[in-house]
C-alpha positions in Angstrom: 20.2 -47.5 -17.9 19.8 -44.7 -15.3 20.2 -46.4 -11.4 16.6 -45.5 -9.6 18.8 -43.5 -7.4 20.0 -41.0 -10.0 16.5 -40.2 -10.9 15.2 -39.2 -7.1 18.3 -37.1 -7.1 18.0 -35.2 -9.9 14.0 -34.7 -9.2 15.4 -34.0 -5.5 17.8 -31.6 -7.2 15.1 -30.3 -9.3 12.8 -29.5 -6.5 15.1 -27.3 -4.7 16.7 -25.1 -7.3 12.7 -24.4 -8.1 11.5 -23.8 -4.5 8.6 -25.7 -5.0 6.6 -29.3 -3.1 6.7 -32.4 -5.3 4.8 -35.8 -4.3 6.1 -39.5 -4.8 5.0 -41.1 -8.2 6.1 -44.0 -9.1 5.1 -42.6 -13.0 7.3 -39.8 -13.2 7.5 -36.1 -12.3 4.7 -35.2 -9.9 2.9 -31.9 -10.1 4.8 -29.0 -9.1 4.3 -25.4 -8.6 7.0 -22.8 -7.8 7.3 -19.1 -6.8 10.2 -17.5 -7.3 11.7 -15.6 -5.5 10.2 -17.0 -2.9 11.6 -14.5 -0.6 10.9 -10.3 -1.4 9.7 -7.0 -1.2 6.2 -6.1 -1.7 6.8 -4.8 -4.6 8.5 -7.3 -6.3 6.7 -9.3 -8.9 6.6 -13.1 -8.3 6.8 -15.7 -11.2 4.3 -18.7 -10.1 4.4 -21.4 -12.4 3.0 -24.7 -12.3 5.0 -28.1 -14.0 4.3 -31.8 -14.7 0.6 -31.9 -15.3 -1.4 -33.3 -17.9 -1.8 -31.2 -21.0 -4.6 -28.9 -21.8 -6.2 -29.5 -18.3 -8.0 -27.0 -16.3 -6.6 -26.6 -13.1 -6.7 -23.4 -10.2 -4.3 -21.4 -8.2 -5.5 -20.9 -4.7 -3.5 -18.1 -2.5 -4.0 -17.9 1.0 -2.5 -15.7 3.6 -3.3 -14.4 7.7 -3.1 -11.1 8.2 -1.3 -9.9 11.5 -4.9 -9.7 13.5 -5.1 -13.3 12.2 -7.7 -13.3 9.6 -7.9 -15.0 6.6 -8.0 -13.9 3.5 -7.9 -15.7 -0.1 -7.8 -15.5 -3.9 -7.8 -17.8 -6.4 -7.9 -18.3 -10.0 -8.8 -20.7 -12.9 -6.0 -21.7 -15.5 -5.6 -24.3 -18.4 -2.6 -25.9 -18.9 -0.8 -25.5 -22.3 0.4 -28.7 -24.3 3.1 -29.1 -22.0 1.3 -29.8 -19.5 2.4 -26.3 -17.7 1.1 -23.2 -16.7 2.8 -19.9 -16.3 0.8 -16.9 -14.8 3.4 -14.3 -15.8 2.4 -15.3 -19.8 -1.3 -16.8 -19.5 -4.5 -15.8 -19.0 -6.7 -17.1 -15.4 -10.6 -17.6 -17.1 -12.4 -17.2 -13.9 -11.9 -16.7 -10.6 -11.0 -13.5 -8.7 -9.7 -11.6 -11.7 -9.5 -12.1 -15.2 -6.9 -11.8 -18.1 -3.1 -12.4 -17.2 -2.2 -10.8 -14.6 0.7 -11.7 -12.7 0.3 -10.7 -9.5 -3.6 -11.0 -9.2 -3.3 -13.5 -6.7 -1.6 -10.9 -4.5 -3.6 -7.9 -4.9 -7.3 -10.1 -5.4 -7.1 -11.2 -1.8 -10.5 -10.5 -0.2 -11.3 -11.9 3.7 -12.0 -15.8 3.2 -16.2 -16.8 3.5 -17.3 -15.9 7.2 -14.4 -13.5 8.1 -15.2 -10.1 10.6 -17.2 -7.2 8.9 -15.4 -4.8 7.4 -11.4 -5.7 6.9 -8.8 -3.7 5.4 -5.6 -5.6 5.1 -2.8 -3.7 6.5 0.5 -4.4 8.0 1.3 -3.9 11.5 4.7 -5.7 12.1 6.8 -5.1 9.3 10.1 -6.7 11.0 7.9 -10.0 9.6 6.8 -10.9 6.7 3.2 -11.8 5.4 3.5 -16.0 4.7 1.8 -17.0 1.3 0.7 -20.4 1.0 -0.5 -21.0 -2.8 -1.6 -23.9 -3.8 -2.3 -25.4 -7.4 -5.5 -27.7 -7.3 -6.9 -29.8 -10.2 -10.0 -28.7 -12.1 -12.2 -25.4 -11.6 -12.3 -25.4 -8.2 -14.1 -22.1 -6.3 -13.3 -21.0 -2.3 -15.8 -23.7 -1.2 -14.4 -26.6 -2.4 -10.9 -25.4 -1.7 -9.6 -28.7 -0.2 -10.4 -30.8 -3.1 -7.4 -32.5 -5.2 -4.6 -30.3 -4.5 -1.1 -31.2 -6.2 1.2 -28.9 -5.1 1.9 -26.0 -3.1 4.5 -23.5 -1.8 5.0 -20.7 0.3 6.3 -17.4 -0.7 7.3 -14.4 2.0 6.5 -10.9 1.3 8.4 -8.3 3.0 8.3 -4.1 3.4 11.9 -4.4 5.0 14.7 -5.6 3.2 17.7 -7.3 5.6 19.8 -4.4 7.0 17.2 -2.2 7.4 17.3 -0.2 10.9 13.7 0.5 12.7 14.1 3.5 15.7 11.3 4.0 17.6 11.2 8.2 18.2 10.2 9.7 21.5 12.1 12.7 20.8 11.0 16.6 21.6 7.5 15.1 21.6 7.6 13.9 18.2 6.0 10.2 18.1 7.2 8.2 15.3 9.4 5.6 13.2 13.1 6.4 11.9 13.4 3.5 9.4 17.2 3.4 7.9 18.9 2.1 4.8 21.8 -0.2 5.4 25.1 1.2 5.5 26.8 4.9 7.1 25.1 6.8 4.6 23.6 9.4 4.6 20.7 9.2 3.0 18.3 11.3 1.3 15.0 11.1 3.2 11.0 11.0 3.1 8.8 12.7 6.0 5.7 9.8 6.0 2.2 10.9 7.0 -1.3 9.4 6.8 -4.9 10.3 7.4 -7.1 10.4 10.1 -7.4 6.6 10.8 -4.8 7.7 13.7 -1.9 5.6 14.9 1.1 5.1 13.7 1.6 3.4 10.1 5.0 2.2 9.4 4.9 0.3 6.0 5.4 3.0 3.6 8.4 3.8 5.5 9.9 0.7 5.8 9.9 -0.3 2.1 10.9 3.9 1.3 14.1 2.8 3.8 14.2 -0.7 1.7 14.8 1.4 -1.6 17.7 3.8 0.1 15.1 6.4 1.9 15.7 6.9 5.2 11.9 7.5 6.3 10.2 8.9 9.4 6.7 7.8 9.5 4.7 10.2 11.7 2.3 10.0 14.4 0.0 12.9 14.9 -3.6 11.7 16.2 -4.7 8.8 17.8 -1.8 7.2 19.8 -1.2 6.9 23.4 2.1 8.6 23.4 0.6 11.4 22.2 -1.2 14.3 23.9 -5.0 13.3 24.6 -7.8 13.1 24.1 -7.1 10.4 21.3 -10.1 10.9 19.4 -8.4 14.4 17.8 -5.8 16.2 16.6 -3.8 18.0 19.7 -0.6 19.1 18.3 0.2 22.3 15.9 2.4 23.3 14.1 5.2 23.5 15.7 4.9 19.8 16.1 5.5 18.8 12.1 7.9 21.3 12.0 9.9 19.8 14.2 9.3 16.1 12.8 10.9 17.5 9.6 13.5 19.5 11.6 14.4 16.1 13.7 14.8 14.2 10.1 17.3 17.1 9.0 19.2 16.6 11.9 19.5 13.6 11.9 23.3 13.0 11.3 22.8 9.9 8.4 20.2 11.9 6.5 21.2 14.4 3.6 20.0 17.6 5.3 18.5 19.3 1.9 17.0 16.2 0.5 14.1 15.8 2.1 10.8 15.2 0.6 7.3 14.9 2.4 4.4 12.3 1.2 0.9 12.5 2.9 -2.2 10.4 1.8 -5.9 12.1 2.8 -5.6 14.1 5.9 -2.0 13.6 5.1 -2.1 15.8 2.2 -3.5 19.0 3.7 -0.7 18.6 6.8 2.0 17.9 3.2 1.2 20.6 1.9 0.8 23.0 4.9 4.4 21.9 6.3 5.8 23.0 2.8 4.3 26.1 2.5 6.0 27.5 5.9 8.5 29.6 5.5 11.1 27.2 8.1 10.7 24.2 6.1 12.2 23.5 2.7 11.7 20.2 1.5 13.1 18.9 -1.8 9.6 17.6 -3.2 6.2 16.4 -2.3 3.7 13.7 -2.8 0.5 13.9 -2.3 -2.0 11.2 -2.5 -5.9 11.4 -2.9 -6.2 14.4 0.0 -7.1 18.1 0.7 -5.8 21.5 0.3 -7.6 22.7 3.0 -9.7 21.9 6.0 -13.2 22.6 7.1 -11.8 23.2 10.9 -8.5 24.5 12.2 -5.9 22.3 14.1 -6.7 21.7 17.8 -10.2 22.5 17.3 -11.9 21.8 20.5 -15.2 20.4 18.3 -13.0 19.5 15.2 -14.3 15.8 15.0 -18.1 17.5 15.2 -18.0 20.2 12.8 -16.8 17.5 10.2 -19.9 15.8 10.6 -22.4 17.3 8.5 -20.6 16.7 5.2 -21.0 12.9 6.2 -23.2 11.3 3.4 -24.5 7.7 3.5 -24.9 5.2 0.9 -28.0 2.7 1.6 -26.4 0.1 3.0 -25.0 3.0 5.5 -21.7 3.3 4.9 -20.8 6.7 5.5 -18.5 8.9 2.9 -16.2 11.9 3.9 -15.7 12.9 0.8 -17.9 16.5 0.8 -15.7 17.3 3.7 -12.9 17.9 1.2 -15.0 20.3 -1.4 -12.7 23.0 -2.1 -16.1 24.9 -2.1 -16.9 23.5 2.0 -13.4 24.7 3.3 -13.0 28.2 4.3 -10.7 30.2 2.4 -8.7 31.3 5.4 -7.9 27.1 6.0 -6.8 26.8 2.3 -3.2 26.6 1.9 -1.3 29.3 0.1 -0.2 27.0 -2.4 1.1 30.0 -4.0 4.3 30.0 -1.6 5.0 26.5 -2.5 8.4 26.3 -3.8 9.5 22.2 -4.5 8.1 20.5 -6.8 4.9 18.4 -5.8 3.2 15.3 -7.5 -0.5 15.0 -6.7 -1.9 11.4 -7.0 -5.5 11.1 -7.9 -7.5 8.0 -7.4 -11.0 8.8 -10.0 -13.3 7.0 -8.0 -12.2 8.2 -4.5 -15.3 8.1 -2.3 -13.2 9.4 0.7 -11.6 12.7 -0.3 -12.5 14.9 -3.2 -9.3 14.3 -4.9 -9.6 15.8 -8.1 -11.6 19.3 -7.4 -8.2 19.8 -4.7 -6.1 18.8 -7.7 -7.7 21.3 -9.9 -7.3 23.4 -7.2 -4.3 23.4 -6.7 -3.1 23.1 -10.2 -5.1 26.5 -11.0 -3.7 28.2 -8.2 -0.1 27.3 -9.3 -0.4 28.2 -12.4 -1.6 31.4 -11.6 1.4 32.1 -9.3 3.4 31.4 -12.5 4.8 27.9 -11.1 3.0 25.3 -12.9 5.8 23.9 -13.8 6.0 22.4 -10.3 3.0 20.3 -10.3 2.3 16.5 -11.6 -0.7 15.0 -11.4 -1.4 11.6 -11.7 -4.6 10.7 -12.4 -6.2 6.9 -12.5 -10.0 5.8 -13.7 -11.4 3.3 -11.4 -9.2 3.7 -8.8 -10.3 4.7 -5.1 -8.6 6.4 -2.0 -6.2 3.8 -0.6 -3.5 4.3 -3.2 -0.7 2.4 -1.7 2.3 0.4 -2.7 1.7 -2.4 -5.1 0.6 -5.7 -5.2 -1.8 -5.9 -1.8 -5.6 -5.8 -2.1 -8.0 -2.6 -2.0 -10.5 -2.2 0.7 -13.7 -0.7 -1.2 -15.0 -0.1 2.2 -13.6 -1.0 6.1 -14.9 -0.9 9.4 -13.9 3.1 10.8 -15.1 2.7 14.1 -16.9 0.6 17.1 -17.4 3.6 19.7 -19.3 5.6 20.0 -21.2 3.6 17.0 -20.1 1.2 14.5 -19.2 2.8 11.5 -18.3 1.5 8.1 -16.6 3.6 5.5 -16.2 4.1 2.0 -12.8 4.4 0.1 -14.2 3.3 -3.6 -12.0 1.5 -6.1 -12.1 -1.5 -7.7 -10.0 -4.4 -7.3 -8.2 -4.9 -10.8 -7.6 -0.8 -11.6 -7.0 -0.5 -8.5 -4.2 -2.9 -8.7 -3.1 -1.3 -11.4 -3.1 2.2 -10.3 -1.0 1.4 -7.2 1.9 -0.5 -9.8 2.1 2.5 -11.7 2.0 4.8 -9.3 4.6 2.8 -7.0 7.1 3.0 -9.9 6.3 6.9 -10.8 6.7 7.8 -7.0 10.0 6.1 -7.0 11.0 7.6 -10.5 10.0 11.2 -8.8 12.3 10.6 -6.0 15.2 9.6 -8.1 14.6 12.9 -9.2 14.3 15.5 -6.8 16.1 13.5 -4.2 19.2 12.0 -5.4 20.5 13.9 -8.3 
């Protein structure tokens, strides 16, 4: 006979090698769900399983998780337990909920704001020295978000991080360059990524900081819309000179690999990607280019640059407002149109199919055409994903089909397009080709 006290310390045991919550019963086993690991990158896929329930029972997976502004935001799905009494969402199927089919990580990337949050959210990090906090919780029956606190038998946390430990984050102030130097651990140095985004404004580090996670060192780049920049905020007051000597700061830098620098830009971001790389002082090794233009209706530091935009705006009847005419190839002047003919790196162009924001593929025909007539097609990728919208980021968080844009001078909400589960998977793939690219072009 096995003393009592053996038993609680082998379930006690059992418990901690799983990294999951178990409850008293004087019956056996309780319920238990795990996550594992329950500490990683974004990127990383999680194994959630659930143990010790009653076979061939339905029961849900609830995730919730605050985002750094402090709102909520929540997925959940339905599940049946095998005849073991366990369920696995890395092998079976959810039947119901906020996505459909097995799908590993669709309690990750099928996050929306919880009932009654703010208009108009777009989950985004903004302190990446911490990590986002995922509760998930494994409730009997099919339960939906309004009867969330009914029956639960187990939970567990899991942390989700865009730096890995050792990581280095240097705030630049540097020969008015505004930005973040995010480096690997260790002496290196290190081949390196020039980070830009689009005309949201600020300064976005997350890209970075999980580029630097994966052996990048990565300068993510301010260039509109920050205080430390020159003002007016609400456009773009530096030149060229300015991402020229962003890229010439990275190359400097004494723990980067001066010719092994690649450039990724995403909307806006593409047009200043592919205008930096097209200069005759700046080499970079490669370039990515996500969902963006080869051109621009106005010039940089255009007194009225914001204005002239305007009437390619199109709204959809609810009011949201689009951008995406503002990109035609056929709107933008030919003298703003990069010479993509003097491009001499390769360049991967990502295209989301149902961007609402940019017009992603016309640029990528563009370019593509233009390439090929300079005899270098061999230079150009293109990526290409059905169902997939503008906000093609790294893996596993949710898509934003449309956000809030602005408060002043007028509330404006605006479209991005996609939909949650090819979205999802767009993002995966991408993730892992962009990484594959780099190995590439930057390391060998």
């Amino acid at each position: 006979m096995i003393p009592c006290f053996s038993v609680h310390r082998n379930l006690a045991c059992l418990q901690r090698a799983l990294g999951g919550v178990m409850w008293k019963s004087s019956f056996g086993p309780a319920p238990l769900l795990t996550a594992a690991p329950a500490r990683a990158l974004i990127d990383d896929q999680i194994s959630i399983k659930g143990h010790f329930l009653q076979p061939q029972c339905p029961v849900t997976v609830c995730a919730q998780m605050h985002s750094d502004d402090g709102d909520l935001w929540e997925a959940f799905a339905h599940y049946n337990t095998n005849a073991d009494g366990n369920v696995n969402l890395t092998r079976d199927p959810s039947v119901g909920g906020s996505y459909l089919g097995c799908e590993p990580m669709g309690l990750f990337w099928g996050l929306q704001p919880a009932p009654g949050a703010r208009e108009g959210l777009r989950l985004r990090k903004k302190n990446v020295e911490t990590p986002y906090v995922m509760l998930l919780s494994l409730l009997e029956g099919h339960v939906s978000h309004s009867e969330r606190q009914s029956s639960e038998l187990a939970a567990v946390t899991a942390e989700r991080w865009y730096m890995a430990p050792g990581v280095r984050r240097i705030e630049i102030r540097q020969d008015g360059v505004v930005g973040t130097l995010f480096l690997p651990p260790g002496p290196g140095p290190f081949p390196a990524m020039l980070d830009m985004w689009g005309m949201g404004g600020g300064l976005v580090e997350y890209r970075s900081a999980l580029f630097a996670s994966k052996g990048y060192a990565s300068l993510a780049l301010a260039y509109f819309g920050h205080r430390d920049l020159p003002g007016p905020q609400n456009r773009i007051n530096v030149g060229d000179s300015y991402f020229t000597s962003a890229f010439h700061l990275l190359q400097d830098h004494p723990q980067v690999c001066a010719n092994r620098i690649g450039i990724i830009g995403l909307s806006f971001g593409v047009y200043l990607t592919l205008r930096i790389a097209t200069q005759s002082d700046v080499k970079p090794s490669c370039l990515i280019c996500i969902n963006g233009p080869a051109g621009n209706t106005i010039k940089l530091m255009d007194e009225e640059q914001m204005e002239n935009g305007q009437r390619y705006w199109t709204y959809d009847d609810q009011g949201f407002v689009s951008f995406r005419d503002i990109s035609l190839p056929a709107n933008i002047p030919p003298e703003n149109i990069v010479k993509m003919e003097h491009l001499a790196c390769p360049l991967m162009y990502i295209v989301g199919e149902d961007d609402m924001s940019s017009s992603s593929m016309e640029n990528a025909n563009l370019i593509e055409e233009t390439l090929m007539a300079a005899g270098k097609s061999q230079l150009f990728t293109r990526l290409s994903y059905p169902g997939a919208g503008h906000l093609i980021e790294p893996p596993y968080m949710p898509n934003s089909r449309s956000s809030l844009w602005s408060v002043k001078p007028k509330k404006l909400v605006t479209l991005w397009g996609g939909h949650l589960a090819p979205h999802a998977a767009a993002q995966e793939d991408a993730w892992k080709k962009i990484l594959d690219f780099l190995e590439i072009n930057l390391r060998r």
